[in-house]
N, C-alpha and C positions, 0 to 999 in steps of 0.2 A: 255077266261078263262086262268089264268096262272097257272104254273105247281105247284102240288104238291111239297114242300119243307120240312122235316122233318126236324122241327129247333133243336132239338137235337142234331139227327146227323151232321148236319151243325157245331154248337157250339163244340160239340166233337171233329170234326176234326179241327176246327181254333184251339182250346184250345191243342190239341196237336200235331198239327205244328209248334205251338208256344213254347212247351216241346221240339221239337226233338234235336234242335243243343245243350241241356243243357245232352242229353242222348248220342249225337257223342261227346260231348266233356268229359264222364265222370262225371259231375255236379254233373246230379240223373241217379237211375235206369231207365229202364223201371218200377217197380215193382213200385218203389214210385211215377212214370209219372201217370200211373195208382192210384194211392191213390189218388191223386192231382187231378183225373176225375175223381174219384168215382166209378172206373169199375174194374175188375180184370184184371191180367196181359195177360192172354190169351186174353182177349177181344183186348186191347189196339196193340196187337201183329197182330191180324188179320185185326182191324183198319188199321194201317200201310202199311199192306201187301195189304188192296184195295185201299191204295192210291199208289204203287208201290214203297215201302220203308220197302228194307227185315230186318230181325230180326238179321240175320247173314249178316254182311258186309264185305266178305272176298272172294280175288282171289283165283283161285284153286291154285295156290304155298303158299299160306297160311294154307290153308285146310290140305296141304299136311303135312309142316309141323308143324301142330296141331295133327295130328295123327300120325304122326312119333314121337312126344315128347309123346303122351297120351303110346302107346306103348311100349315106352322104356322105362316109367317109372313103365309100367307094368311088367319089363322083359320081354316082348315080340318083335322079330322086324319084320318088316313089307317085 
């Protein structure tokens, strides 16, 4: 007997591994990757994240200074 395959989800994920370097490189969104699938953007988000491809792609010296700029333009500092 061979294994259950949910070709959907199969299709889903070729079709948007096939989006993703058009999403690292700026191309399209996520939002419109997701249009292009038919699915909403949180779906396509969590898609990602069970193939181990985070939403945020960034070191913590990045991180850091994303929240030292969000901050300051708060007039707040950290």
């Amino acid at each position: 007997m061979e294994p259950y395959v949910n070709k959907r989800d199969m299709w889903l994920k070729q079709r948007a591994m096939l989006l993703y370097p058009y999403i690292q490189n700026g191309t399209i969104s996520h939002g419109r990757a997701a249009e292009i699938l038919e699915m909403d953007k949180w779906s396509l988000i969590q898609l990602y994240g069970s193939m181990g491809i985070p939403y945020i792609d960034m070191d913590e010296a990045e991180l850091e200074r994303d929240i030292a700029n969000a901050l300051a333009a708060c007039g707040e500092s950290k």
